[in-house]
C-alpha positions as CSV (number, residue, x, y, z in Angstrom):
1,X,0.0,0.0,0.0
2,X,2.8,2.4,0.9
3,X,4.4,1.4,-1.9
4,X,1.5,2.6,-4.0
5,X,1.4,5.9,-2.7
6,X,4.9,6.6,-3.2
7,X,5.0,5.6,-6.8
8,X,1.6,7.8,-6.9
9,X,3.5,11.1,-5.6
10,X,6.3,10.2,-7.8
11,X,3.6,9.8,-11.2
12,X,1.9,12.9,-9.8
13,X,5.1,15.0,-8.9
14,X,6.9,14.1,-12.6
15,X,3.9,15.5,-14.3
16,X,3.6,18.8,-12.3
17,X,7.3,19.2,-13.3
18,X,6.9,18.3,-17.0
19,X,3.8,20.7,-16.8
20,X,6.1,23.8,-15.5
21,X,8.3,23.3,-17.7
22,X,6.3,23.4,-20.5
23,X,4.2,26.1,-19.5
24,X,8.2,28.1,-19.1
25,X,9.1,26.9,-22.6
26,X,7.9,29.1,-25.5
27,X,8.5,27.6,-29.2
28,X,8.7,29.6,-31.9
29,X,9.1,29.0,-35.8
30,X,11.1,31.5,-38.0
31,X,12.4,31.5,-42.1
32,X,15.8,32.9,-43.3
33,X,15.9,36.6,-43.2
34,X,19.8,37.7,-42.5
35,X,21.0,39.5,-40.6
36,X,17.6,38.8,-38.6
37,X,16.9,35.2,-38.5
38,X,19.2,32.6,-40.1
39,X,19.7,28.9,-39.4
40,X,23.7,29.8,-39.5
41,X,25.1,29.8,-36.0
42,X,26.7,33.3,-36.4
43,X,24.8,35.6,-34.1
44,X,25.7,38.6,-36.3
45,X,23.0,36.9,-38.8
46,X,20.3,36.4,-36.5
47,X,20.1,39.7,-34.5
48,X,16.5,39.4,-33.8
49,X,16.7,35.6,-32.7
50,X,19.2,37.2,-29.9
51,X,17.4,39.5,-29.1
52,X,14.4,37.6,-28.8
53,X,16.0,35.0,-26.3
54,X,17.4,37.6,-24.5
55,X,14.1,38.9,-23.4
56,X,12.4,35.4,-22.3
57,X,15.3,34.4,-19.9
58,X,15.5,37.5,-18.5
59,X,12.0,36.1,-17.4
60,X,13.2,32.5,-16.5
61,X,11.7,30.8,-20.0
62,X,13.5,27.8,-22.2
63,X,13.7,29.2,-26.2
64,X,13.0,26.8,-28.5
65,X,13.8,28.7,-32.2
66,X,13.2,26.3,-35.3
67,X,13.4,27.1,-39.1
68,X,11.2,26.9,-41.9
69,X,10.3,28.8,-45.0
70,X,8.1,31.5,-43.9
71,X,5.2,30.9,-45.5
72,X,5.0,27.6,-43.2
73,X,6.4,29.3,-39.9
74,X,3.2,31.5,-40.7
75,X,0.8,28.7,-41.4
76,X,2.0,26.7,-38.4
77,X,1.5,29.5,-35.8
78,X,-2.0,30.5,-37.1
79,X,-2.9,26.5,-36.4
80,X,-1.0,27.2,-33.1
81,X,1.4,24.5,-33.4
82,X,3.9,27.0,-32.2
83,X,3.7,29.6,-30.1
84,X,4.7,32.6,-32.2
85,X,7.0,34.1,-35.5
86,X,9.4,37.0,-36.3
87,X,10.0,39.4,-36.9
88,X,6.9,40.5,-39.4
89,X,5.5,43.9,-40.2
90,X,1.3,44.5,-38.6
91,X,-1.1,44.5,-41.4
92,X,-4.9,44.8,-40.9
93,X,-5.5,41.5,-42.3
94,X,-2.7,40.2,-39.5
95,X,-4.2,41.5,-36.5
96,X,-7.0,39.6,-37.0
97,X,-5.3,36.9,-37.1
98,X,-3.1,37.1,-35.0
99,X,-1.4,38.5,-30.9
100,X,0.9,41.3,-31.8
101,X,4.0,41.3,-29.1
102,X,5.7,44.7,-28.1
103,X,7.4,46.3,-31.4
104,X,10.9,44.8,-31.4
105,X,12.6,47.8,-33.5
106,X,11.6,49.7,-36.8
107,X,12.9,48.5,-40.1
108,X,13.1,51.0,-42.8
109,X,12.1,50.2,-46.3
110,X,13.9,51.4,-49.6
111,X,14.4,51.2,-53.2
112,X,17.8,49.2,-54.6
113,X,18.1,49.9,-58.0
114,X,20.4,49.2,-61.2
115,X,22.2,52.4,-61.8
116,X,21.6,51.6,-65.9
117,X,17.9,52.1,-65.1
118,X,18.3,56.1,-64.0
119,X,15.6,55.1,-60.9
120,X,14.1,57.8,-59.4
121,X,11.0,58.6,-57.8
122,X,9.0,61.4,-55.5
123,X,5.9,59.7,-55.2
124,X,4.3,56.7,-56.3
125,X,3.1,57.3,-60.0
126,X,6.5,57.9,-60.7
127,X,6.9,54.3,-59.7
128,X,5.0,52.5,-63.2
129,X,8.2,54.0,-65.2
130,X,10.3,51.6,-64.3
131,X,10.1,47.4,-64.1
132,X,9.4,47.2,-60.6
133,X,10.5,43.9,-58.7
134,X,8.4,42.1,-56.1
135,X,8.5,38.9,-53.6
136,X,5.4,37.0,-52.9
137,X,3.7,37.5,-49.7
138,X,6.1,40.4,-48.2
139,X,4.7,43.8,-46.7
140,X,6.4,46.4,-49.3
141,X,4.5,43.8,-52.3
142,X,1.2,44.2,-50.9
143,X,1.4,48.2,-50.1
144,X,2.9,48.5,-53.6
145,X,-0.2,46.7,-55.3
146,X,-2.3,48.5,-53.2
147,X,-1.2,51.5,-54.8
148,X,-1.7,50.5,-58.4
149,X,2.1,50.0,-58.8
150,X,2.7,47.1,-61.4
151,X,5.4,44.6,-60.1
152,X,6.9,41.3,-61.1
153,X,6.3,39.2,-58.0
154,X,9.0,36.2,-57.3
155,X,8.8,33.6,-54.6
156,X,11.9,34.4,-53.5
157,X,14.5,37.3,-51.8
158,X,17.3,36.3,-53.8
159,X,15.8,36.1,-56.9
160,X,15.1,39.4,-57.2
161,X,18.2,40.6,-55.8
162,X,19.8,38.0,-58.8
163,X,17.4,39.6,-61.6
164,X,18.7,43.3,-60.1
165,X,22.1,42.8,-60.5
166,X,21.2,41.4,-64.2
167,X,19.3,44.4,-64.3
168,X,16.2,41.7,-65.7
169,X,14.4,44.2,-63.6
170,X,15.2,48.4,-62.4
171,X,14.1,48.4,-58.9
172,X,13.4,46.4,-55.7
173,X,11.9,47.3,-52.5
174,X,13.9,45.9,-49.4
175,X,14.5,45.9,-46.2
176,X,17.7,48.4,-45.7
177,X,19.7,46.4,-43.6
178,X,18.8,43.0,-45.5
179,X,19.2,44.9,-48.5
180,X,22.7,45.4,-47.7
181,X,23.2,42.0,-46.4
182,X,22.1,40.4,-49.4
183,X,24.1,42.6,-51.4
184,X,27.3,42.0,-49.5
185,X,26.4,38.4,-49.4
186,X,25.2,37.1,-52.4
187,X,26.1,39.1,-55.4
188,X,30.0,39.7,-56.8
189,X,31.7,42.8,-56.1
190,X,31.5,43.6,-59.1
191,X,27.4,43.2,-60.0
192,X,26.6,45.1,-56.4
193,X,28.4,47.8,-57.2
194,X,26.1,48.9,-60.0
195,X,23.0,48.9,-57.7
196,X,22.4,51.6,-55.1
197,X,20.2,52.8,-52.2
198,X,17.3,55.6,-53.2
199,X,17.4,57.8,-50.5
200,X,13.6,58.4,-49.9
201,X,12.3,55.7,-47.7
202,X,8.7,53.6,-49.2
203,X,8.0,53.1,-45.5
204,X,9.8,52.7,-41.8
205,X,7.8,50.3,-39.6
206,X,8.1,48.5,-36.9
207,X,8.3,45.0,-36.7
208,X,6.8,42.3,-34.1
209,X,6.4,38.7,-32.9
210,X,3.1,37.6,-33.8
211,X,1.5,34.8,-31.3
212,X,-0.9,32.4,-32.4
213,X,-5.0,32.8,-31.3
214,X,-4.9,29.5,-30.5
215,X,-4.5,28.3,-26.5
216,X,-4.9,32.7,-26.3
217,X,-4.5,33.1,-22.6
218,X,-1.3,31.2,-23.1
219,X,-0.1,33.5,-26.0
220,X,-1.3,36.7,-23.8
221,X,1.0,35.4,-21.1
222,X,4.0,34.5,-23.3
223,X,3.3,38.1,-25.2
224,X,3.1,39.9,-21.5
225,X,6.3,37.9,-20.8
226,X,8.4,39.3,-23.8
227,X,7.2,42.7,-22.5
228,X,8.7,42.9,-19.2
229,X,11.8,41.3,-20.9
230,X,12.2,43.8,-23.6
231,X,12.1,46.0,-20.9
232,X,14.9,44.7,-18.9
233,X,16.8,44.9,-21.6
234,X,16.0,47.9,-22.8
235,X,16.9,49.7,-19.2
236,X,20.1,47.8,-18.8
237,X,21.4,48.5,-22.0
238,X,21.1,45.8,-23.5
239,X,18.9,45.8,-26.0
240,X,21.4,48.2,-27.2
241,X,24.1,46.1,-27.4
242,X,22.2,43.1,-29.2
243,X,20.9,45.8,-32.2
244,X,24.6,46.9,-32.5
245,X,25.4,43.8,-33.7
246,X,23.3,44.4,-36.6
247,X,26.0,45.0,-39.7
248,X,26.3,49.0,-40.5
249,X,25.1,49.7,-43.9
250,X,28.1,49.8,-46.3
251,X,26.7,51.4,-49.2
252,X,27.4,54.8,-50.2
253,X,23.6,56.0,-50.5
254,X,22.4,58.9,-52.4
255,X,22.6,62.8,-50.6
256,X,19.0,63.6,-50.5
């Protein structure tokens, strides 16, 4: 009989400790995005994955981080098979789908175009003179078609950035510091020097986690949770530190 209650406690204490843990353990699902989320180990490629893991131990949680193309990472926190994804811009089709965390910084959004293509613009009509490239699914793509602006679309990043430098295409709209990444990283020296940075910005947003709806008390905790971390970090300095890391931006832009 004794016997029978110890192994009970045991049964009953291994699954109150399984259940802490996982109620301290927040998964989350990411694509490749360099310098902001990579599956290389170099944390000067995944600044935002730092940062991100950062803020949850400051608050005593386990990380779990796992990669995927993006278009899954989104699909499999909308089912809520993980917890959250970042970083992604808010849309209005988004937050209905979605727990927006705490901003983690603002991204600013630019034209890198071919120097042979004489790219300029001042405001959006100026845009259709040009062959305007496009990846499926991102932010600038969407606010682009919603302003009548035709576009190219490709599944992929480096696609356009490869049909750029062949100058298949005059402009692309990019994230400034994965702009200059990805010309740093994947082109020649000699094919990124012919493309520049247009000085005047298409947007400058900020960027979030996004938490699935499903389990949402859970997700409201975990979001809360990232919060108070940011915070931490933010007061100690750093948050400061971590975004430093982030590569400056090479390219000699434009004077405006």
């Amino acid at each position: 009989m004794l016997k029978s209650f110890i192994l009970i406690l045991l049964f009953l204490s291994s699954n109150t400790a399984l259940a802490s843990e996982n109620t301290k353990t927040v998964r989350l699902v990411v694509g490749e995005w360099e310098p902001y989320t990579s599956s290389f180990s170099n944390p000067h490629y995944k600044i935002s994955e730092e940062l991100v893991r950062a803020a949850y131990q400051t608050q005593g949680y386990k990380v779990i981080i796992d990669h995927h193309p993006w278009a899954r990472a989104y699909r499999y926190v909308q089912t809520g098979k993980y917890d959250g994804t970042f970083p992604w811009f808010k849309t209005t089709e988004r937050e209905s789908l979605f727990i927006f965390s705490t901003p983690l910084f603002v991204e600013e959004v630019v034209f890198i175009y071919h120097q042979d293509s004489q790219f300029h613009w001042e405001n959006i009509d100026d845009l259709n003179k040009y062959r305007v490239g496009a990846t499926q699914a991102f932010t600038a793509t969407d606010y682009l078609i919603s302003q009548n602006v035709n576009v190219t679309i490709e599944n992929s990043d480096e696609t356009n950035y490869i049909k750029l430098a062949k100058h298949r295409i005059d402009v692309y709209p990019a994230a400034l510091k994965r702009g200059d990444y990805m010309l740093t990283t994947l082109l020649t020296k000699e094919q990124s020097e012919k493309l520049h940075i247009h000085p005047k910005p298409i947007m400058e947003t900020e960027m979030f986690i996004m938490f699935s709806l499903q389990d949402i008390e859970r997700r409201k905790l975990l979001s809360e949770a990232f919060t108070r971390g940011l915070n931490m970090l933010i007061d100690s300095g750093q948050y400061k530190e971590i975004m430093e890391g982030l590569p400056s931006v090479s390219r000699q832009r434009e004077s405006r």
